[in-house]
N, C-alpha and C positions, 0 to 999 in steps of 0.2 A: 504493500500500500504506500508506505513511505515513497518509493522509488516513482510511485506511478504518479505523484504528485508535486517531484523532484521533475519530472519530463514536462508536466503541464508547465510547473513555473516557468522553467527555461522557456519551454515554445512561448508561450505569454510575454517573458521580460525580451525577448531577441524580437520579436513580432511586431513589438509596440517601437515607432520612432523614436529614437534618441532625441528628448526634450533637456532644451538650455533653458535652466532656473534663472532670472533674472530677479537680483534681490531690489525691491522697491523703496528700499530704504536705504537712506546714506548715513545715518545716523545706528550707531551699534547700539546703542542704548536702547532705542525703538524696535532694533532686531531682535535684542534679548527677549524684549517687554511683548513682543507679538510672539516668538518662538517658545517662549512659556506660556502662553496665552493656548496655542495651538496642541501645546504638549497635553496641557493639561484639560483641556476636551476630550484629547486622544484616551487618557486614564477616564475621568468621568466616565467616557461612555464605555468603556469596557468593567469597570467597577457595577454601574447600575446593569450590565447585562448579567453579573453574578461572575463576572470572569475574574484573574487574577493577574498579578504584571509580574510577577514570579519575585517579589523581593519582599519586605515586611507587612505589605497590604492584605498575605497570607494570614499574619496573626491576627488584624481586625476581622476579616470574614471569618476566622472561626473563632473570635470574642462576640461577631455580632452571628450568628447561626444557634451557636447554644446557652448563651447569655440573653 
């Protein structure tokens, strides 16, 4: 299974055009402030789907499951 989903990714990532990020911001400061902005949506919504991000968010889902 592993393997067969290792071949999808490849065909998917070689498939899709090579896209150049262009950062909108010339100010770092603003980079950070939106790059943490983005990060932490990313966590939100994997936390509210019950999922985990593999590092100590472990130990609140199972303080908040049996507590």
């Amino acid at each position: 299974m592993p393997l067969f989903l290792l071949e999808n990714y490849l065909y998917i990532f070689f498939a899709l055009p090579h896209l150049d990020f262009v950062v909108a911001f010339d100010d770092r400061l603003v980079t950070a402030i939106v790059g943490g902005l983005v990060e932490a949506l990313g966590i939100g919504l994997v936390l509210m789907s019950g999922g985990s991000t593999g590092g100590t968010d472990i130990i609140a889902l199972m303080v908040n499951k049996y507590w």
